[in-house]
MIFI-298374 format. One line per 5 residues: number of its first residue (from 0); for each residue x, y, z of C-alpha. Coordinates in pm, whole numbers, plus 50000, padded with zeros to 5 digits. Layout:
MIFI-298374
NUM = X Y Z | ... .
This chain:
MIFI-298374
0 = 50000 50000 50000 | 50111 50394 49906 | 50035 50649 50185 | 50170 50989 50291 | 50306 51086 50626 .
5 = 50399 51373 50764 | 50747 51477 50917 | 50839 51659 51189 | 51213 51812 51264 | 51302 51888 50897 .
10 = 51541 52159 50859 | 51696 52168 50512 | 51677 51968 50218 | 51935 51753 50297 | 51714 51651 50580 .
15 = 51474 51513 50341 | 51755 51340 50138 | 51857 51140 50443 | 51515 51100 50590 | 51480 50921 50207 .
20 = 51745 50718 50249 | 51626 50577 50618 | 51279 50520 50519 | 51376 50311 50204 | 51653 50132 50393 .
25 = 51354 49988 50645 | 51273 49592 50590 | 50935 49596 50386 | 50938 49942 50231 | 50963 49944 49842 .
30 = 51008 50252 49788 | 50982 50660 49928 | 50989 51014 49864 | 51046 51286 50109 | 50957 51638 50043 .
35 = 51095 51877 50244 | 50862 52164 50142 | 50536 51970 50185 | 50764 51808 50546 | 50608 51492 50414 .
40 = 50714 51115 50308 | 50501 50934 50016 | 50563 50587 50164 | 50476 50251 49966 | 50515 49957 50190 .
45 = 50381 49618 50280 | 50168 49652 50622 | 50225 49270 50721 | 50592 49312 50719 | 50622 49691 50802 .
50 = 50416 49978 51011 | 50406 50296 51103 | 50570 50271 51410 | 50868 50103 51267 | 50921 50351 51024 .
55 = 50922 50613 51258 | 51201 50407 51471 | 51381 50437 51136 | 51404 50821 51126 | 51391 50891 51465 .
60 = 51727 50847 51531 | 51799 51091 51307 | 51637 51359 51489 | 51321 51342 51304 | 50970 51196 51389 .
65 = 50682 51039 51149 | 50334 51140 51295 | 50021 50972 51169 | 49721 51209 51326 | 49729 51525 51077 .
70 = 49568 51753 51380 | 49853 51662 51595 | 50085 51731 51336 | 49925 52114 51265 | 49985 52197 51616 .
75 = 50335 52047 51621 | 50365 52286 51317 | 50211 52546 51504 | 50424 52512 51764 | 50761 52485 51566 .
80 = 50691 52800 51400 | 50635 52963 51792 | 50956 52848 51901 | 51139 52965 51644 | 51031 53257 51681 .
85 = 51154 53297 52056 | 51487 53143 51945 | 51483 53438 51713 | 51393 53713 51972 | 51626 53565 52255 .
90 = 51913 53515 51987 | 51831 53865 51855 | 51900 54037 52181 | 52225 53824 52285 | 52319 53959 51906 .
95 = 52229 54319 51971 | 52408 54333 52292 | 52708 54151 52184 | 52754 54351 51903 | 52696 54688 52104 .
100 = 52954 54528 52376 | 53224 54461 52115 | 53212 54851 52028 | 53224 54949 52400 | 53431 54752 52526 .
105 = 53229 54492 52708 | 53373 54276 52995 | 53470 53966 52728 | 53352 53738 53010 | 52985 53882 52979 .
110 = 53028 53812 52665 | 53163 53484 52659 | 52814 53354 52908 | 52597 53549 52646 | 52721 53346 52333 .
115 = 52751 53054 52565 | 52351 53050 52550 | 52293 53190 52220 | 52560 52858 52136 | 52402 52584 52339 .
120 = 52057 52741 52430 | 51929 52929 52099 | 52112 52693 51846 | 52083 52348 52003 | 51912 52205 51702 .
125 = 52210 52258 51515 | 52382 52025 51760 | 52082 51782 51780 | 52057 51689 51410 | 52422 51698 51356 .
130 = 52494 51439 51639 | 52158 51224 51463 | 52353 51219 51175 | 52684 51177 51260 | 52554 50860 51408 .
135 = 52413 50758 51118 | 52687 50834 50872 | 52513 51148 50681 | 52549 51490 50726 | 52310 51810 50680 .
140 = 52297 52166 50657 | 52292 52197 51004 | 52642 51999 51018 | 52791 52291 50832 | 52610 52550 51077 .
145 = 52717 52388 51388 | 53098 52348 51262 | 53107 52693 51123 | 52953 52902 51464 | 53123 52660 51700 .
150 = 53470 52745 51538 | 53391 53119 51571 | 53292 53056 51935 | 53561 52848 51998 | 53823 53024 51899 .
155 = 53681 53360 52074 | 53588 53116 52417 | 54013 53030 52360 | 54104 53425 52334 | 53930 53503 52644 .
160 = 53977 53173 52872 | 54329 53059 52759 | 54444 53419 52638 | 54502 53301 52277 | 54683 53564 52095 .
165 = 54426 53736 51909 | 54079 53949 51928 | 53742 53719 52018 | 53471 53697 51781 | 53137 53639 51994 .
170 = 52970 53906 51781 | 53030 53635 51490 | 52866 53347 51617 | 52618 53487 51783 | 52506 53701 51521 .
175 = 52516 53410 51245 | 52317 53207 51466 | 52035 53454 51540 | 52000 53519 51135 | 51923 53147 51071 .
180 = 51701 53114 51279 | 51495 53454 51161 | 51525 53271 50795 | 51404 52925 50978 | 51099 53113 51127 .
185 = 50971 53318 50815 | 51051 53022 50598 | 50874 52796 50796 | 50565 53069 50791 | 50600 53114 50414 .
190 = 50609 52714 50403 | 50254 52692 50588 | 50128 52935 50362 | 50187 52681 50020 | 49996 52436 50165 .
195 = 49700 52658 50202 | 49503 52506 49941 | 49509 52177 50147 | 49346 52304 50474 | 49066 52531 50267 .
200 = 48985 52156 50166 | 49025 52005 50463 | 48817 52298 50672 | 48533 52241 50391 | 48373 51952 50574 .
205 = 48123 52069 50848 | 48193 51843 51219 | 47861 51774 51283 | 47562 51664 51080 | 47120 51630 51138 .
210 = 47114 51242 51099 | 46705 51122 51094 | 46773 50744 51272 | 46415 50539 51371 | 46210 50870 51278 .
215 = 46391 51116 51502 | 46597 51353 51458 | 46978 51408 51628 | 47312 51605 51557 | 47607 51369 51536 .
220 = 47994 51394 51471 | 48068 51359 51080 | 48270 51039 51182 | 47972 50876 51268 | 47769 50868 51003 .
225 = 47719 50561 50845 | 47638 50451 50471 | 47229 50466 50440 | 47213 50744 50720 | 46956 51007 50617 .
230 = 47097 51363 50642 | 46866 51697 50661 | 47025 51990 50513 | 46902 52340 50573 | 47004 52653 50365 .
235 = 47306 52790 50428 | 47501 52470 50570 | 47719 52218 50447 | 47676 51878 50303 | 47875 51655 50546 .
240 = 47868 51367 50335 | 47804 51234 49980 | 47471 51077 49933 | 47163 51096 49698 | 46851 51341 49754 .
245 = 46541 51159 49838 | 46292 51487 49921 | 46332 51866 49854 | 46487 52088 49620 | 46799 52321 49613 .
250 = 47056 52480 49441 | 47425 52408 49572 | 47716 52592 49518 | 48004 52339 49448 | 48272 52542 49381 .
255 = 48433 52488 49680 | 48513 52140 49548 | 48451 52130 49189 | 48564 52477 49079 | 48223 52556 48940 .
260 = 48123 52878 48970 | 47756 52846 48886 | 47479 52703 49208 | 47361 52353 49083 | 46968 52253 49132 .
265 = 46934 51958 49310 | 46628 51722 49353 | 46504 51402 49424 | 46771 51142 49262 | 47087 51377 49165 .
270 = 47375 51361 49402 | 47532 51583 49661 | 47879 51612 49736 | 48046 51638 50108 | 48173 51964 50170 .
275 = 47931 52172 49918 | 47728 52465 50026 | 47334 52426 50043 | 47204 52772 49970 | 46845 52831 49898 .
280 = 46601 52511 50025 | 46625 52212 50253 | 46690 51894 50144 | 46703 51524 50279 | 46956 51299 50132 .
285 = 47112 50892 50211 | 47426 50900 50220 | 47634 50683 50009 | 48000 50754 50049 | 48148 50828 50390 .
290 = 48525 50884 50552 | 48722 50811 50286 | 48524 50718 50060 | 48393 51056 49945 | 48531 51269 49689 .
295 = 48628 51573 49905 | 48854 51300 50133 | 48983 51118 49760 | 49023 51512 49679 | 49263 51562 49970 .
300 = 49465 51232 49896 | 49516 51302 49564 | 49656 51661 49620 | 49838 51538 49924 | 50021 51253 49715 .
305 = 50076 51528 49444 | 50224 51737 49671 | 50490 51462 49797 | 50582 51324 49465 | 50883 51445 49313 .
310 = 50902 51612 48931 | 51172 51479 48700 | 51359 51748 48741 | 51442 51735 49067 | 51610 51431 49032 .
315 = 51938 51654 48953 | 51876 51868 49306 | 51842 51536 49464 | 52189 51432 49330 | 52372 51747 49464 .
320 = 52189 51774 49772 | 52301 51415 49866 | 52683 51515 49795 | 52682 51925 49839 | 52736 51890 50250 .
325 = 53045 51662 50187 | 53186 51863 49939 | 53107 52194 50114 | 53330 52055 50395 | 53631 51932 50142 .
330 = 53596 52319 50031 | 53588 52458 50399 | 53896 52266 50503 | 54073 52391 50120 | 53973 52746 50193 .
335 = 54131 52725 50561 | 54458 52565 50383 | 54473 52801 50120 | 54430 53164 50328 | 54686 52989 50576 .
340 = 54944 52849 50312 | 54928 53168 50025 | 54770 53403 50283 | 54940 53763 50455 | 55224 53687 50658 .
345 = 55050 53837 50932 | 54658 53727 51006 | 54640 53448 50749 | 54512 53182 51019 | 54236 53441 51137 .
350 = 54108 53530 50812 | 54103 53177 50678 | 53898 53102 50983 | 53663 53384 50871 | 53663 53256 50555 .
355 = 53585 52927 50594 | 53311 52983 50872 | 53133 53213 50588 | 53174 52938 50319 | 53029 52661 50559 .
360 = 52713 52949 50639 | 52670 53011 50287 | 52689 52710 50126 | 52316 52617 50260 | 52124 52390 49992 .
365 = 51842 52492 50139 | 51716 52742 49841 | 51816 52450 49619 | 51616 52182 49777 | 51302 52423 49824 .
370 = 51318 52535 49467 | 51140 52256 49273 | 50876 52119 49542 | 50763 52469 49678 | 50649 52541 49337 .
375 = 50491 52250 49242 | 50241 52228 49568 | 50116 52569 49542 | 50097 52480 49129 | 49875 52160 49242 .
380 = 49688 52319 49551 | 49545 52610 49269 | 49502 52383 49043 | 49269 52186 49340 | 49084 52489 49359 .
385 = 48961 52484 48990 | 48850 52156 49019 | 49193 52032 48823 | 49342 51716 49036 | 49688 51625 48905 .
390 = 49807 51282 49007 | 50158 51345 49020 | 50453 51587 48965 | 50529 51403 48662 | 50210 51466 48466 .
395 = 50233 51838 48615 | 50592 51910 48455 | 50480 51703 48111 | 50168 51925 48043 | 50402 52201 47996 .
400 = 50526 52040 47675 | 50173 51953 47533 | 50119 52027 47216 | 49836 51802 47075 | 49537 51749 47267 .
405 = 49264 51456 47163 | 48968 51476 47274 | 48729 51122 47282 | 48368 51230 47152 | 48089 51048 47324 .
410 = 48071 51153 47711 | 48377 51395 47708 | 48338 51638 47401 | 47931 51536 47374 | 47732 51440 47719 .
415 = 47722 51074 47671 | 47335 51092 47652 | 47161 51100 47315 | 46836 51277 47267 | 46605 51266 46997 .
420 = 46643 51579 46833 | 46432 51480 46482 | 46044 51308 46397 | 45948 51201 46091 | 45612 51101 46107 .
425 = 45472 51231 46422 | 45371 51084 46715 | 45252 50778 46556 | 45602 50696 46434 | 45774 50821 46764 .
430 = 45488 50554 46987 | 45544 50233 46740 | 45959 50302 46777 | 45928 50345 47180 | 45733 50056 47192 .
435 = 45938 49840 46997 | 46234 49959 47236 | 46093 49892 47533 | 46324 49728 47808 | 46623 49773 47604 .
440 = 46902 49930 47772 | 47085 50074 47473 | 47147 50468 47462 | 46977 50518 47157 | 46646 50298 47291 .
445 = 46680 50524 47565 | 46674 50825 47422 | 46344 50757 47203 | 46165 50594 47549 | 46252 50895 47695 .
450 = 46114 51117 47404 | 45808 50899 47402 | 45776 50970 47786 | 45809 51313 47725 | 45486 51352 47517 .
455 = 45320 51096 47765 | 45264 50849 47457 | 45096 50532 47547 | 45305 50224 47445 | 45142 49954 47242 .
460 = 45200 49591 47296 | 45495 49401 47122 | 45459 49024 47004 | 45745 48831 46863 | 46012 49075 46946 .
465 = 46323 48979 46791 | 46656 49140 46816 | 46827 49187 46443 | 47231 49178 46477 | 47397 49514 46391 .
470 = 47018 49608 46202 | 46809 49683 46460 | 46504 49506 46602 | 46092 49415 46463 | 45794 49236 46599 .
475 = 45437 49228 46563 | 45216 49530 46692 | 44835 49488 46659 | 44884 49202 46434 | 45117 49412 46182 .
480 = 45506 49353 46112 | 45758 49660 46216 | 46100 49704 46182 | 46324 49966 46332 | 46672 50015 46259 .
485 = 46972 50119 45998 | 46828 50317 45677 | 46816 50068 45449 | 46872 50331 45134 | 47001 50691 45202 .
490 = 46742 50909 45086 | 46847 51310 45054 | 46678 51359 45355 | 46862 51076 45580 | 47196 51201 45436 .
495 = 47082 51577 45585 | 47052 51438 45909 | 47392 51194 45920 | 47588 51526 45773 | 47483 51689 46095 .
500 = 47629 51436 46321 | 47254 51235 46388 | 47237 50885 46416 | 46927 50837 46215 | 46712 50520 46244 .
505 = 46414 50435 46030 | 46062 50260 46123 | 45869 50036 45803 | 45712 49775 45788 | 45781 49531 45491 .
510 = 45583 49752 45189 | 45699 50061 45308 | 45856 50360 45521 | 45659 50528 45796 | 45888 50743 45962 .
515 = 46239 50878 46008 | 46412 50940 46427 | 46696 51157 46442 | 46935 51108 46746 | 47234 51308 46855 .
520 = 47450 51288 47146 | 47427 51688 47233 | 47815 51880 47221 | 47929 51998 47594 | 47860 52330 47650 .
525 = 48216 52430 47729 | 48356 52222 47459 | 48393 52483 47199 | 48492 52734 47421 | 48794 52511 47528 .
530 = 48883 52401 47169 | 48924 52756 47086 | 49129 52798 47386 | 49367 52534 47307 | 49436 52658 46958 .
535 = 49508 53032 47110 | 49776 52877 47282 | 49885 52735 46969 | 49786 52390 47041 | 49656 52148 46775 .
540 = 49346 51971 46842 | 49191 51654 46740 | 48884 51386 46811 | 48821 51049 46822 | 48522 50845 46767 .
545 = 48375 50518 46698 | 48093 50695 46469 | 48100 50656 46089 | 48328 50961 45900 | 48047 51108 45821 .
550 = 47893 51218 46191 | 48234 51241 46302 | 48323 51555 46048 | 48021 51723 46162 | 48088 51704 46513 .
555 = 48483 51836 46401 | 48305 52101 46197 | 48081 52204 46483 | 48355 52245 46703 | 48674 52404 46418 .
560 = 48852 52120 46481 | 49049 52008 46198 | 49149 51668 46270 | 48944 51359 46341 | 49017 50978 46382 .
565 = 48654 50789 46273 | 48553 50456 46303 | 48785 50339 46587 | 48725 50069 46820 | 48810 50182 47246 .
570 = 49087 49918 47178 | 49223 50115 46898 | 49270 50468 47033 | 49574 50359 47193 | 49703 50327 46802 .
575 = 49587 50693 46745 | 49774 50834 47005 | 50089 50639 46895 | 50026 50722 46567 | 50048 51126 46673 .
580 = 50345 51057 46894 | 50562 50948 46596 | 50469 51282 46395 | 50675 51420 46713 | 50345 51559 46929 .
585 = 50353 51541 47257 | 49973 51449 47320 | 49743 51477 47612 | 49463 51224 47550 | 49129 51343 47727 .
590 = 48841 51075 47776 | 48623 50931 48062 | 48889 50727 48218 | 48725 50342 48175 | 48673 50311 47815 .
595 = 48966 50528 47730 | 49224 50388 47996 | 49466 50228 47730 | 49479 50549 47504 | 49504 50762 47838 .
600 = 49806 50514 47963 | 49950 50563 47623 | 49926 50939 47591 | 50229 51209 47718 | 49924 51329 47953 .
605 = 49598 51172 48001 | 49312 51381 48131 | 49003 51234 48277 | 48663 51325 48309 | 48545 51243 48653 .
610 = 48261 50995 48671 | 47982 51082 48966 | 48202 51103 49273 | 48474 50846 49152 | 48772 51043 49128 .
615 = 49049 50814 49151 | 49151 50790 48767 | 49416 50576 48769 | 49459 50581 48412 | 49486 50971 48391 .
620 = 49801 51171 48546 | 49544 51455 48568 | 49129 51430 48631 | 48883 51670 48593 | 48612 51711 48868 .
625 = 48410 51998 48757 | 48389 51821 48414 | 48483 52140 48233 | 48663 52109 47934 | 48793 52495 47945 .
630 = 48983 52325 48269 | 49238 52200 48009 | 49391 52480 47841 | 49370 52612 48216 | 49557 52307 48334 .
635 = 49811 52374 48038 | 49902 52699 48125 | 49884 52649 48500 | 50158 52392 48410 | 50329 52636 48199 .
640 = 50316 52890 48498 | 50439 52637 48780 | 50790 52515 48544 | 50885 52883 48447 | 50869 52953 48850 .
645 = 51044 52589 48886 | 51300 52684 48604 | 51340 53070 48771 | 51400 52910 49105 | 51681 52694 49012 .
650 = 51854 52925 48871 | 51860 53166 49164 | 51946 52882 49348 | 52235 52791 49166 | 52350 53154 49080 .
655 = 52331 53199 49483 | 52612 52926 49476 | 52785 52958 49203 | 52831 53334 49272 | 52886 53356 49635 .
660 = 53056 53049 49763 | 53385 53134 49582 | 53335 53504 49700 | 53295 53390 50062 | 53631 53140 50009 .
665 = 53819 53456 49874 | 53750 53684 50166 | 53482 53899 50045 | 53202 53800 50188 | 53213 53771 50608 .
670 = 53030 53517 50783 | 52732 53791 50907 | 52655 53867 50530 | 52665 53534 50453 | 52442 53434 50715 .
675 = 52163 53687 50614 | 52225 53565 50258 | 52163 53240 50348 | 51860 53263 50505 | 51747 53543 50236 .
680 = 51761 53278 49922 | 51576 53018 50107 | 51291 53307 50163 | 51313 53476 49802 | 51262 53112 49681 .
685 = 50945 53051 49859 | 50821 53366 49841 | 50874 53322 49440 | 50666 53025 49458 | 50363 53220 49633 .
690 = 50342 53451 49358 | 50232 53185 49141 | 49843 53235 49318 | 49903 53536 49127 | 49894 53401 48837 .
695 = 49611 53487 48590 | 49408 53183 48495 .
């Protein structure tokens, strides 16, 4: 089984990287990802030989802890965030007043018990997670933080204990310290606020609900409603669970959920979904999906596995993270080496020191490793929000690249319920065809039983009713033989109807024709809309149908799409797609997710349509909820959005290295400024990512 947990204690991204390693080195896990700007592990394991508890033996001796109850973990959060903010304000002042001491001449032993806390006190993480993984044969940013400020405070502790020849640098240490833990406290805020998108969903669901059990009435917690409960909902509240209405009438506002904008009316037989908003009348409903089961809760999962998969291209920031700290200390010890060896004859030990301290500081991967992931769960969470799930990181980074879209006809670009939309012959012709069709449960015998129900036709009685393969059916009807079925000869008139995309069948008996039915499976209303959008972006667009060339051009026409595969079998779309794939597209196949599932497996991208509350597409890297079709080109250009912050990240991250580690090594850069430039990238990079909610959709 897959399932996400969250993680406590993460400091950097080279946290994550070892917390990786732990978790996958544990007897029954097959495999795990750790993000560190989510703080959570997407875990597949097997439960008979592995649980939670023993993975969280696994990482808890490296300082870290795996907590199961999400609650629990929001306060831990909560509480994180509150103590790093009095580390800040207590480190802050020991900073202050040692730097105001150093100027005036401060007793150095005041000093000495002030950085002693700021040291010990203030930065004892530092020490924590470096011991955890000392112990386990890793390092982490805070190994380079704790080597760097405990050099500067030991050498100063040496000056003014031992009276080492030289001038103490308390000011140093303390000072570094108290700026990385400002940058661990706003980062950690601006962290929370990329997840935002998750709690809206997980705040949508109301805690109690107005269960009627043995003909009374009673408010009980959400968790205990059971499958078959009936719920009252009154205007203005929330739906707790999903369920069918059985009385009453009301519009709901599902945007919340489903991203659409417009109030839905609701009456006896349509669904309701957990978390919506009941807004004008009161309604009773059974409930049919509860816990986890309904699509809010599949909602959450999906994001939340989203969230803490990784995108291809962090697989290179993985690679450096898990070597940077190593190499960051080979550099440290060069840099000391170097000053000393080729340095001024006077001083070169000191300013080696200084320079070395500020290369450890500055060389934090923590921009790097918050680069990629940062983006891509505020990308996802706003994608949530317009009723967009994406499955992984994978399919998020691919849509980018999209530049074909397909689009299956029947149930994605049309409704997937035909209607008679031509008579022939009047009601006559429309009674004898219903009746004929009675019990069948083919679409297009649906849609003329429904017609006939409609005009509140009486049905006749059918004798010798036999089925004709691939022709239609016939039987007897007040002692007279009738067929209905294929056209036997295209007249001008059935070739009118088939050139607008009908499916025309044709009721006669043997001597004659009686009557002509015209039946259509009606275009989605957002369908042309989206088709247009696509092309704007400069993105080709084709269909695919089983339907004869003939109705399938006139749907293509309807819509100005240019392209369309006819007369394919659901076995054969896979070929389509493969067929566009080696013209060089890079397609994103969109269909209802059963039918479809081999062309949606085969495509760059596949995009399903959600089916009544069953969201879990396993076919599609990305599923629709709201069912609109304009959510595509949205999805695209979300995508679009998300790498160009991904790509602008990176490189600020790596310029941030590449730039100021060798000005650090070379004396320019002390280890104050380097310090606040640490814990500034890690910020800009987040902060980056946030703007993406900006982004115009």
């Amino acid at each position: 089984m897959t399932k996400t947990f969250p993680i406590v204690g993460m400091h950097c991204a080279s946290c994550a990287v070892n917390i990786q390693r732990a978790l996958r080195k544990t007897p029954g896990v097959a495999a795990a990802t750790v993000n560190y700007a989510t703080e959570k592990a997407n875990v597949e394991y097997d439960p008979e030989v592995v649980n939670e508890s023993k993975m969280n033996e696994a990482i808890k001796g490296l300082g870290y802890e795996l907590v199961a109850d999400e609650p629990q973990v929001q306060d831990m959060k909560n509480k994180e965030i509150e103590r790093w903010k009095w580390k800040f304000i207590v480190g802050g002042v020991i900073s202050a007043i040692s730097i105001w001491g150093s100027f005036t001449g401060m007793n150095w032993g005041v000093l000495l018990g002030l950085a002693t806390i700021s040291q010990f006190g203030v930065g004892w993480d530092f020490y924590r997670t470096t011991w955890a993984s000392l112990k386990n044969r890793s390092a982490n940013m805070d190994t380079l933080i704790a080597i760097g400020t405990s050099v500067a405070y030991g050498y100063s502790a040496a000056v003014t204990l031992l009276g080492v020849k030289g001038e103490p640098y308390f000011d140093t240490s303390v000072t570094i310290i108290a700026l990385i833990v400002l940058g661990k406290w706003l980062e950690a805020r601006a962290r929370g606020k990329t997840s935002e998108a998750i709690k809206k969903l997980m705040g949508l669901q109301p805690k109690t609900a107005r269960v009627i059990r043995d003909g009374k009435e009673m408010e009980i917690e959400i968790e205990k409603i059971i499958v078959g409960d009936k719920i009252r909902v009154r205007p203005g509240e929330k739906v707790p669970v999903d369920g069918v209405v059985e009385s009453g009438e009301t519009s709901i506002d599902e945007s919340m959920v489903t991203g659409e904008s417009i109030p839905l009316y609701k009456h006896e037989g349509d669904t309701v979904i957990g978390g919506t908003l009941n807004t004008t009348g009161t309604i009773i409903f059974m409930a049919k999906k509860v816990g986890s089961e309904t699509m809010l809760a599949q909602i959450i999962k999906l994001v939340e596995e989203a969230q803490a998969s990784r995108a291809p291209i962090q697989k290179l920031v993985d690679v450096i993270s898990g070597y940077f700290v190593p190499a960051v200390l080979m550099l440290t010890v060069a840099t000391f080496a170097g000053w000393y060896i080729f340095g001024p004859s006077t001083g070169s030990g000191l300013a080696g020191m200084l320079a070395a301290i500020a290369v450890l500081i500055i060389a934090c991967p923590c921009a790097l490793g918050l680069a990629t992931p940062t983006a891509l769960v505020v990308g996802t969470g706003l994608a949530a929000q317009h009723g967009i799930l994406v499955k992984d990181a994978q399919a998020l980074e691919i849509a980018h690249k999209i530049n074909h879209v397909v689009f299956d006809k029947t149930g994605t670009l049309t409704e997937g319920k035909p209607v008679v939309t031509d008579i022939k012959g009047g009601d006559e012709v429309l009674k004898l065809a219903a009746s004929l069709e009675a019990g069948s449960e083919h679409p297009l015998a649906k849609a003329i039983l429904e017609a006939a129900e409609k005009t509140a036709l009486q049905l006749a009685k059918v004798e010798k009713f036999e089925g004709l393969a691939g022709e239609g059916v016939k039987g007897i009807i007040n002692k007279k033989e009738y067929r209905l079925g294929k056209p036997l000869d295209e007249t001008d008139e059935i070739k009118k109807l088939e050139n607008e995309g009908k499916t025309v069948v044709v009721l006669g008996t043997k001597e004659k024709t009686l009557g002509i039915i015209a039946i259509a499976d009606t275009i989605r209303e957002t369908a042309k809309d989206a088709v247009a959008q696509l092309q704007k972006q400069k993105i080709d667009v084709s269909l695919i149908t089983g339907d004869n060339p003939r109705t399938a051009a006139a749907i293509a026409n309807q819509l100005g799409v240019k392209r369309y595969f006819a007369q394919v079998l659901p076995a054969d779309k896979e070929n389509a797609v493969r067929q566009l794939q080696s013209e060089g597209k890079t397609v994103a196949m969109v269909g209802d997710g059963v039918n479809d599932a081999p062309a949606l497996s085969a495509a760059n991208v596949g995009v399903a349509m959600a089916t009544g509350t069953d969201v879990a597409m396993e076919a599609a890297g990305i599923t629709l909820v709201n069912k609109d079709l304009r959510s595509i080109p949205l999805a695209l250009k979300l995508s679009r959005a998300t790498l160009r912050t991904i790509k602008t990240n990176l490189f600020w991250a790596f310029a941030y290295n590449v730039i100021l580690i060798p000005a650090a090594a070379l004396g320019y850069l002390s280890p104050i400024l380097a310090s606040a430039a640490m814990a500034t990238s890690s910020i800009s990079v987040v902060t980056n990512s946030l703007f993406l909610k900006r982004t115009r959709l």
